[in-house]
VMD Tcl script that builds the backbone (N, CA, C; Angstrom):
set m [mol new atoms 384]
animate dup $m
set s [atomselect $m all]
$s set {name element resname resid chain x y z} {
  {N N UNK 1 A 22.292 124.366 161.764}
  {CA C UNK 1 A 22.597 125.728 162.138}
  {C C UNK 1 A 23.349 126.374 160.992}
  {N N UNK 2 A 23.133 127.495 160.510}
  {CA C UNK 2 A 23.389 128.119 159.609}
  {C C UNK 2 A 24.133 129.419 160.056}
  {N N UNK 3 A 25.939 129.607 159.784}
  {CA C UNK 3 A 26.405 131.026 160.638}
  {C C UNK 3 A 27.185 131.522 159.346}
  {N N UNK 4 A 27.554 133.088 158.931}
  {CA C UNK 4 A 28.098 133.563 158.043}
  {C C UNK 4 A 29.460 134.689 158.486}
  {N N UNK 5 A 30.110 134.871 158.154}
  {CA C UNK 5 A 31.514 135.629 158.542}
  {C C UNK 5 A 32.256 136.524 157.476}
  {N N UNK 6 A 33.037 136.901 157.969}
  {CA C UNK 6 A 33.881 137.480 156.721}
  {C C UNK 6 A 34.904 138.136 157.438}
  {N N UNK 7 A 35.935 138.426 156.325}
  {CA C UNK 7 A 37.312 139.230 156.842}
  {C C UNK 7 A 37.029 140.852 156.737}
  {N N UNK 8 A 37.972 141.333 157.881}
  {CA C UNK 8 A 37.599 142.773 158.253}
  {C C UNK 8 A 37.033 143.709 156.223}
  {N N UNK 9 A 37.702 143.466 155.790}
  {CA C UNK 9 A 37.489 144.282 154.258}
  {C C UNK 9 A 36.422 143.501 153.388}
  {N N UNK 10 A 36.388 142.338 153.473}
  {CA C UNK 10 A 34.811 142.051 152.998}
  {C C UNK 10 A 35.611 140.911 151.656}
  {N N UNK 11 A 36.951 140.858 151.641}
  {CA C UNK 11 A 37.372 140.127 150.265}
  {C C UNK 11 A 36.909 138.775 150.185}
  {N N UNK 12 A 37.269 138.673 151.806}
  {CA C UNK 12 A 36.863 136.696 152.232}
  {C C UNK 12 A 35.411 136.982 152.690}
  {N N UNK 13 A 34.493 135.818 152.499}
  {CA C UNK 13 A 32.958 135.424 153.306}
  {C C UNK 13 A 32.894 134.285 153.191}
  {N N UNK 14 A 32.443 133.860 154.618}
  {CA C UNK 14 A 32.066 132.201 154.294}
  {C C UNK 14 A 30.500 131.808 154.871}
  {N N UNK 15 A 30.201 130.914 154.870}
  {CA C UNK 15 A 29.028 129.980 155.431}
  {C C UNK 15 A 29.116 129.113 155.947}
  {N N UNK 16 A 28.642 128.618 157.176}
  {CA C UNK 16 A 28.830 127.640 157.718}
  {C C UNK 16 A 27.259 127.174 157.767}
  {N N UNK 17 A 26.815 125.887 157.340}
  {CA C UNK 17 A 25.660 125.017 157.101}
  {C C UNK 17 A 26.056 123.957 157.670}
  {N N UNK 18 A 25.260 123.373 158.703}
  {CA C UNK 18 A 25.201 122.410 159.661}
  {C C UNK 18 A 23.716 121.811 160.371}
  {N N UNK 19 A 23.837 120.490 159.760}
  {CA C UNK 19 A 22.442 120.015 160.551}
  {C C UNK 19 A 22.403 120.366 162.285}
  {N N UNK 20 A 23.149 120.190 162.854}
  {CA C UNK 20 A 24.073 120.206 163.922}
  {C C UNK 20 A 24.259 121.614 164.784}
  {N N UNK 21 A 23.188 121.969 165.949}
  {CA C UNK 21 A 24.156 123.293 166.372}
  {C C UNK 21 A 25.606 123.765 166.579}
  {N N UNK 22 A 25.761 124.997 166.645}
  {CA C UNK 22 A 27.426 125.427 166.084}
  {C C UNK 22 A 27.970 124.974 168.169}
  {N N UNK 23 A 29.495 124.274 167.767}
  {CA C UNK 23 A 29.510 123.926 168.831}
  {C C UNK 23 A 30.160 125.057 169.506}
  {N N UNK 24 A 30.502 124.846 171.202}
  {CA C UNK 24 A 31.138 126.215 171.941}
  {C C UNK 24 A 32.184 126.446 171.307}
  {N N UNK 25 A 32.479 127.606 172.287}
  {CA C UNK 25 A 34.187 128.343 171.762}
  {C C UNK 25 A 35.128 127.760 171.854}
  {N N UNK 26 A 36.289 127.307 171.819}
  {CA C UNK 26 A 37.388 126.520 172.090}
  {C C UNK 26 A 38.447 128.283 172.209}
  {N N UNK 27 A 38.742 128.517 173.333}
  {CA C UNK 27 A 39.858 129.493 173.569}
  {C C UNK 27 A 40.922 128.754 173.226}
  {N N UNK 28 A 42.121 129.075 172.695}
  {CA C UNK 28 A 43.212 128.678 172.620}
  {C C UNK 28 A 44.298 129.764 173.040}
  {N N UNK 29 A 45.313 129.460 173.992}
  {CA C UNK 29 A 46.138 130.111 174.671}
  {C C UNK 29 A 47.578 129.432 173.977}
  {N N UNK 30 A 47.693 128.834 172.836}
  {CA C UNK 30 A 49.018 128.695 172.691}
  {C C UNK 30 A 49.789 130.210 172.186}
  {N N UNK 31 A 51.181 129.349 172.046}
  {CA C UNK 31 A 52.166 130.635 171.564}
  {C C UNK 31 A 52.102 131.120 170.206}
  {N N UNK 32 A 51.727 129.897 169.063}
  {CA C UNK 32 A 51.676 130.489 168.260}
  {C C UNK 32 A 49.906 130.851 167.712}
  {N N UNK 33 A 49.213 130.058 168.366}
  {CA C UNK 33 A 47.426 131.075 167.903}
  {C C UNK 33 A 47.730 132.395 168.624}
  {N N UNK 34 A 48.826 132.873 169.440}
  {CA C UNK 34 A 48.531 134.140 170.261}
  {C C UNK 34 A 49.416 135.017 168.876}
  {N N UNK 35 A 50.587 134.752 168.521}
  {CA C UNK 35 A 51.397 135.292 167.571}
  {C C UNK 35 A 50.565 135.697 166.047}
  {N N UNK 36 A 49.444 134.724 166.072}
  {CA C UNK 36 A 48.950 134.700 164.368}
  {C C UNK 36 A 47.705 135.549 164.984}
  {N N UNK 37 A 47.129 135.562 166.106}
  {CA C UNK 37 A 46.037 136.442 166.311}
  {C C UNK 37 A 46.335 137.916 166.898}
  {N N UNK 38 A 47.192 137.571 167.337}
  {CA C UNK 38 A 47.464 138.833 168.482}
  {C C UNK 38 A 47.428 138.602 170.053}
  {N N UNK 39 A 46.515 137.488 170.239}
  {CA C UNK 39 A 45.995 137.338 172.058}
  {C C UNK 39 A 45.693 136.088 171.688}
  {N N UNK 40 A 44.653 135.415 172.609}
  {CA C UNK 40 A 44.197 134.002 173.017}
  {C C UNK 40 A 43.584 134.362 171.906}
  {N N UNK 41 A 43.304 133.239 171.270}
  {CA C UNK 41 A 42.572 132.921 169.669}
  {C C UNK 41 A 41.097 132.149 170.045}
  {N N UNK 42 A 40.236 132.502 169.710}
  {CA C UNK 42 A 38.763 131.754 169.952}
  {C C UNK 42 A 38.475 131.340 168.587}
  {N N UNK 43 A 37.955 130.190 168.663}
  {CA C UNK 43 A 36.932 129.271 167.595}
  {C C UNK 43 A 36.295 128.455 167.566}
  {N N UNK 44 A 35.412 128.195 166.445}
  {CA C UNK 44 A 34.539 127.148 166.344}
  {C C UNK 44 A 35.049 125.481 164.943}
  {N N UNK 45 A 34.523 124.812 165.593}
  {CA C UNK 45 A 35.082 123.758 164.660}
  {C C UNK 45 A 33.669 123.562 163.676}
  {N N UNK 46 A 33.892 123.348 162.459}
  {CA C UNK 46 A 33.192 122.945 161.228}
  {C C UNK 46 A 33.498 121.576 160.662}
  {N N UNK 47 A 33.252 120.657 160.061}
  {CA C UNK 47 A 33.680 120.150 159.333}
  {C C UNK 47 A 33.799 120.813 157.813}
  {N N UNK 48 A 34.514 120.254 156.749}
  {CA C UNK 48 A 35.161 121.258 155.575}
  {C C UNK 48 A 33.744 120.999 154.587}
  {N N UNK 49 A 33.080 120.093 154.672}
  {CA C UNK 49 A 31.596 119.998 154.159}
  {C C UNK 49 A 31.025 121.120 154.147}
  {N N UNK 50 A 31.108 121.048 155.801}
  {CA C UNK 50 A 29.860 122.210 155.776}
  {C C UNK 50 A 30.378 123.572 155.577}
  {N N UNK 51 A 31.285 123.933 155.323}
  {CA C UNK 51 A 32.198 125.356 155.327}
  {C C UNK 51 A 31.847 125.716 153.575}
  {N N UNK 52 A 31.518 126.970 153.765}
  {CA C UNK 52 A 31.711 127.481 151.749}
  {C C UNK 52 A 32.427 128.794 152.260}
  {N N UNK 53 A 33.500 128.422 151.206}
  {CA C UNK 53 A 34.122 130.288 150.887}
  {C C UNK 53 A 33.979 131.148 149.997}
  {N N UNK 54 A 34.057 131.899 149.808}
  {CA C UNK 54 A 33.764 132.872 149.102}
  {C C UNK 54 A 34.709 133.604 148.990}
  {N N UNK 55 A 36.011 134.256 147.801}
  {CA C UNK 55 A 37.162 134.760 147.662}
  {C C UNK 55 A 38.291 133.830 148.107}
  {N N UNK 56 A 39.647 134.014 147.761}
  {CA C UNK 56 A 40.411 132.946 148.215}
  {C C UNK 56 A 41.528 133.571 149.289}
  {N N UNK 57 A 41.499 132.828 150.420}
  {CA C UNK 57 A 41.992 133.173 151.570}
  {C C UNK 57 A 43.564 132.530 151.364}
  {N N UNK 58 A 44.666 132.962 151.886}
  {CA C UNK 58 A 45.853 132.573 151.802}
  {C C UNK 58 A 46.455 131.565 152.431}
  {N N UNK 59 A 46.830 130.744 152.498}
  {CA C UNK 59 A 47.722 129.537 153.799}
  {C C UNK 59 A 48.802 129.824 153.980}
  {N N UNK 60 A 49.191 129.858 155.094}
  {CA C UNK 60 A 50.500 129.661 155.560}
  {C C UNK 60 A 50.464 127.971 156.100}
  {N N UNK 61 A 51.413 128.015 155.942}
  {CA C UNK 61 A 51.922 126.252 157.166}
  {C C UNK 61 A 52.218 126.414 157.799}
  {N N UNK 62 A 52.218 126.931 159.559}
  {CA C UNK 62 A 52.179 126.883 160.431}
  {C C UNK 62 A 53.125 125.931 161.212}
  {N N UNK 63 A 53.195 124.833 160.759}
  {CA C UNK 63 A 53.618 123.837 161.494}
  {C C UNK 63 A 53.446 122.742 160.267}
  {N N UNK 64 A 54.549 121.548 160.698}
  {CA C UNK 64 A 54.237 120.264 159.697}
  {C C UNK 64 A 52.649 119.881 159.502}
  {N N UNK 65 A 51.675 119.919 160.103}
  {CA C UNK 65 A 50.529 119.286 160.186}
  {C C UNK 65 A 49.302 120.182 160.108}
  {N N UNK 66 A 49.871 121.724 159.867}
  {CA C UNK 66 A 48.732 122.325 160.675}
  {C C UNK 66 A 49.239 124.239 159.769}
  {N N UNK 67 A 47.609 124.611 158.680}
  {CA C UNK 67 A 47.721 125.449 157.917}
  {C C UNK 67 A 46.794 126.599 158.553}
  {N N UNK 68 A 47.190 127.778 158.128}
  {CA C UNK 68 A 46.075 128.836 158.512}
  {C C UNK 68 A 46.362 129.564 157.710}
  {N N UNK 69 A 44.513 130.311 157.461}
  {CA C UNK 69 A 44.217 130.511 156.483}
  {C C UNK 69 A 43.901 132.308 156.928}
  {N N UNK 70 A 44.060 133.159 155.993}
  {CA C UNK 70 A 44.110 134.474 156.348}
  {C C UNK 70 A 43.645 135.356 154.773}
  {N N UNK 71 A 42.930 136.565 154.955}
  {CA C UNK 71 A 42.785 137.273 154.062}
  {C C UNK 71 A 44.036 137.838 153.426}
  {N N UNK 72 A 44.238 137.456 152.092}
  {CA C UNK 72 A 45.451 138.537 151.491}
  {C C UNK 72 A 45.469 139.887 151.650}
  {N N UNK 73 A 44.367 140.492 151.163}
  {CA C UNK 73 A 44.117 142.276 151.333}
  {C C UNK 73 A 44.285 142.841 152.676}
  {N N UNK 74 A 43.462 142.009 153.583}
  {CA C UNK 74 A 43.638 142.825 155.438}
  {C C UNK 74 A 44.327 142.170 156.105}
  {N N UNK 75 A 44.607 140.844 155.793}
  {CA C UNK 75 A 45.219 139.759 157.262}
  {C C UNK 75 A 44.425 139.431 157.654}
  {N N UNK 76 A 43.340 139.579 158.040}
  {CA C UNK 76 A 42.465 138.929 159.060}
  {C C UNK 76 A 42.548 137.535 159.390}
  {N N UNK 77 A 42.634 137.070 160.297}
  {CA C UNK 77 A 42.882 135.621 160.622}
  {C C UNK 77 A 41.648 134.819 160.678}
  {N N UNK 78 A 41.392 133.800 159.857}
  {CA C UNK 78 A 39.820 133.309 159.171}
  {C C UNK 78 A 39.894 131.879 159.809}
  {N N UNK 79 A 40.787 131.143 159.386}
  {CA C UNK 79 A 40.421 129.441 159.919}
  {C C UNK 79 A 42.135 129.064 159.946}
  {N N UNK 80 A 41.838 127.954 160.668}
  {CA C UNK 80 A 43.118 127.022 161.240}
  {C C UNK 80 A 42.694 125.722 160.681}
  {N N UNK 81 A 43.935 124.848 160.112}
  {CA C UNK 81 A 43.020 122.930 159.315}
  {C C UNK 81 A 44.205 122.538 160.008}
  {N N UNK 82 A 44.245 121.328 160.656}
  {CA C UNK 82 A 45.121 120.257 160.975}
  {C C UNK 82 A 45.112 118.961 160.048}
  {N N UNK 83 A 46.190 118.823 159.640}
  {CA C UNK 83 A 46.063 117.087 158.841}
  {C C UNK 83 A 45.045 115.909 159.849}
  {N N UNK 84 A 44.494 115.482 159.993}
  {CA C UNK 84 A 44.770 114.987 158.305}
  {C C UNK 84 A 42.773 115.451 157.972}
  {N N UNK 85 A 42.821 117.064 158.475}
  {CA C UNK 85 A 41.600 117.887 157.594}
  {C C UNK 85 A 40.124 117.288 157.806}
  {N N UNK 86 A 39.861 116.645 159.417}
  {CA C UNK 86 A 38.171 116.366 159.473}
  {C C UNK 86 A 37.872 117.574 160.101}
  {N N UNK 87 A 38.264 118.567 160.334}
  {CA C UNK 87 A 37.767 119.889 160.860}
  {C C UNK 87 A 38.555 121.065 160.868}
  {N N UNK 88 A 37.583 121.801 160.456}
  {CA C UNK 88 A 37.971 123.622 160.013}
  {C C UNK 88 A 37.654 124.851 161.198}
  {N N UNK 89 A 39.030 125.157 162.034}
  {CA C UNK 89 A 38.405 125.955 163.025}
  {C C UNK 89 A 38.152 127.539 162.079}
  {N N UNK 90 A 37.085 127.643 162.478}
  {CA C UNK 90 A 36.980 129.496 162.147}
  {C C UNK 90 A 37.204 130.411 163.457}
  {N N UNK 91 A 37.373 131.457 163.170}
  {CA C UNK 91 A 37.903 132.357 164.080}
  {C C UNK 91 A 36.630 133.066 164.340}
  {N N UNK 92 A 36.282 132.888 165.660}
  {CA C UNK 92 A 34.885 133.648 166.197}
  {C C UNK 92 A 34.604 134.628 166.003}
  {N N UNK 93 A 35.848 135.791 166.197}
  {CA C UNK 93 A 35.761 137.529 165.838}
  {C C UNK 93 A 35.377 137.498 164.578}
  {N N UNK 94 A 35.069 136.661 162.941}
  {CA C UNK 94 A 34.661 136.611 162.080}
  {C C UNK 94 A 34.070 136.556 161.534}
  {N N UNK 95 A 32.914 136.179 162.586}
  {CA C UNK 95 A 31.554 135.631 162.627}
  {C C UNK 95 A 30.848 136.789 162.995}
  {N N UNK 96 A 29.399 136.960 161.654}
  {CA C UNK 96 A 28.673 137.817 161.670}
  {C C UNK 96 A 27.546 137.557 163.010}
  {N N UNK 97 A 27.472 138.860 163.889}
  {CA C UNK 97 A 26.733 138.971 164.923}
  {C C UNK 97 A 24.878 138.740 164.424}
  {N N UNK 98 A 24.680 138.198 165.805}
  {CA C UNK 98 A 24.358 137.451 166.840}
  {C C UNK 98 A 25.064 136.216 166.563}
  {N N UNK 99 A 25.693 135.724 167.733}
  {CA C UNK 99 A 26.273 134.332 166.945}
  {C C UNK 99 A 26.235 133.006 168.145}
  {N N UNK 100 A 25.319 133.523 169.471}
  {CA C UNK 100 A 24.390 132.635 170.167}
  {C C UNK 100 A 25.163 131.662 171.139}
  {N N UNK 101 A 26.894 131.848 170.793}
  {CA C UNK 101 A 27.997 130.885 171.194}
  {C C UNK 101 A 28.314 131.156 172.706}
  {N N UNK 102 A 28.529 130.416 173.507}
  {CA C UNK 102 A 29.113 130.552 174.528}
  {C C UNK 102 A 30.850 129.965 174.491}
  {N N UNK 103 A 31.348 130.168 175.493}
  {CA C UNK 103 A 33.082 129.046 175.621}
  {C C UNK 103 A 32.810 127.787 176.141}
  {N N UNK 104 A 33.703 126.710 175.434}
  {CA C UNK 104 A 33.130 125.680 176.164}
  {C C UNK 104 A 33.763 125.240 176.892}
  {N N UNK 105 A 35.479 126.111 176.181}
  {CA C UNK 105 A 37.020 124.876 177.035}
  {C C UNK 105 A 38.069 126.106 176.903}
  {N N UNK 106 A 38.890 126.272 177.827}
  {CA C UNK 106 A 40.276 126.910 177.386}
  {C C UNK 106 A 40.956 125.320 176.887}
  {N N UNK 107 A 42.133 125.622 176.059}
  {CA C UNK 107 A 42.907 124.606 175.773}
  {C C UNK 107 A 44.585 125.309 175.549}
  {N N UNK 108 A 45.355 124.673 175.957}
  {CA C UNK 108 A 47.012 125.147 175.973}
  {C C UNK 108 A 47.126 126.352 177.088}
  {N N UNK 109 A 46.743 126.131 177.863}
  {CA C UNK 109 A 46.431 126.674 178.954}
  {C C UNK 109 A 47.937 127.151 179.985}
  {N N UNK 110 A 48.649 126.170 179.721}
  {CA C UNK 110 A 49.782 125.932 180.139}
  {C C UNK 110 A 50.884 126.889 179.394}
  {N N UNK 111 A 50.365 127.134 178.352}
  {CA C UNK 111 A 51.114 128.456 177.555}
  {C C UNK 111 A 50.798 129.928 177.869}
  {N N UNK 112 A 49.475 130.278 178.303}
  {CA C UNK 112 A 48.886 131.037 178.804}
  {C C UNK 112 A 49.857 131.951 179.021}
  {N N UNK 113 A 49.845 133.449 178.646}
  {CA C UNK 113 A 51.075 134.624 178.940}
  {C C UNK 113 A 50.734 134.970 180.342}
  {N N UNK 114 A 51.327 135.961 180.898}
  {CA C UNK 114 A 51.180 135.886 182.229}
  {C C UNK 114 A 50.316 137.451 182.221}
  {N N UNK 115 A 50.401 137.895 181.783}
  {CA C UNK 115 A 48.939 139.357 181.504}
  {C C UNK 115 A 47.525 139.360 182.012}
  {N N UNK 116 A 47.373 138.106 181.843}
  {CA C UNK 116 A 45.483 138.433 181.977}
  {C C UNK 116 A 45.418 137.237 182.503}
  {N N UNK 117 A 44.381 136.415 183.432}
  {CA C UNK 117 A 43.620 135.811 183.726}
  {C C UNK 117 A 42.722 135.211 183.381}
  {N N UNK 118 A 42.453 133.682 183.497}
  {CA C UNK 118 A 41.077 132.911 183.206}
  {C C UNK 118 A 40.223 132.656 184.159}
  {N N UNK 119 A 39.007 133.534 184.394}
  {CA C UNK 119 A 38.322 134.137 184.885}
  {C C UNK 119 A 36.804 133.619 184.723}
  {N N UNK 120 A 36.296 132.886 183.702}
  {CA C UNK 120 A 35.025 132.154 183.210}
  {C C UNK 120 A 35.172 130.225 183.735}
  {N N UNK 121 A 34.167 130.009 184.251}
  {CA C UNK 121 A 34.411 128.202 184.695}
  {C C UNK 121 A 34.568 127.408 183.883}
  {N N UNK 122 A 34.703 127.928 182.474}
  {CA C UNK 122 A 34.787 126.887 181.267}
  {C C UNK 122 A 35.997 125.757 181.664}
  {N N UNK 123 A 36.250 124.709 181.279}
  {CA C UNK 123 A 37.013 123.762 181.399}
  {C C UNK 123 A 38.417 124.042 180.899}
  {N N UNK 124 A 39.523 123.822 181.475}
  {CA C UNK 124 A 41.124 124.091 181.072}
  {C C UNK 124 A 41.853 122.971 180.810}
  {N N UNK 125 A 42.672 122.887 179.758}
  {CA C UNK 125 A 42.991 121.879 179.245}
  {C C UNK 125 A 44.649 122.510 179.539}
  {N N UNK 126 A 45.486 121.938 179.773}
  {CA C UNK 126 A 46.528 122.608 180.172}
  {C C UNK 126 A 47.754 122.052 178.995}
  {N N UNK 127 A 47.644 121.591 178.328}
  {CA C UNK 127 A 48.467 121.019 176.581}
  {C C UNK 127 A 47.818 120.664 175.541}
  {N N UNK 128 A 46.422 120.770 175.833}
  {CA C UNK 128 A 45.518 120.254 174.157}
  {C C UNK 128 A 45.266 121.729 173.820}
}
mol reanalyze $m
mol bondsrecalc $m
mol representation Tube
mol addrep $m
């Protein structure tokens, strides 16, 4: 499966190349994917193989174990890597349309703000 993205201004683009269809959404409801996105954060996992970038996106460290990666020029929030780095989440809103994905799981569920509702039968993980 072959999917392409980019940050709102066009500085960052990537590719994602995969023998492999792109797997579901992974919602994430923690405190800090809600702080670095704005709301519940959606993505897809890659391995770093199959990922190409195009322009260089910024890191923050996040946490001891765990970097995210963002456009310098707009912010846009692009990918999340955990040590020890077998997979690259990208951020779904990044991903150039049609992109064929459904949700597969909420996860940190248990962080969940109290505003809105989970409302789709996808599976809830209530601390992963």
């Amino acid at each position: 499966m072959r999917a392409t993205g980019h940050c709102l201004c066009g500085t960052i683009s990537y590719r994602i190349d995969s023998q492999d269809p792109l797997p579901g959404v992974t919602l994430c409801h923690c405190a800090q994917c809600a702080r670095w996105s704005g709301s519940l954060a959606a993505f897809i996992a890659c391995r770093p193989s199959e990922l190409s970038i195009e322009g260089e996106p910024a890191w923050f460290q996040s946490s001891p174990d765990t970097r995210r990666g963002f456009c310098p020029t707009c912010g846009s929030a692009l990918f999340w890597q955990a040590e020890p780095g077998n997979r690259v989440y990208v951020t779904v809103g990044t991903l150039d349309l049609p992109t064929g994905l459904t949700i597969a799981e909420h996860i940190h569920t248990a962080s969940k703000p109290d505003w809105y509702d989970i409302l789709d039968p996808a599976p809830q993980k209530a601390g992963e």
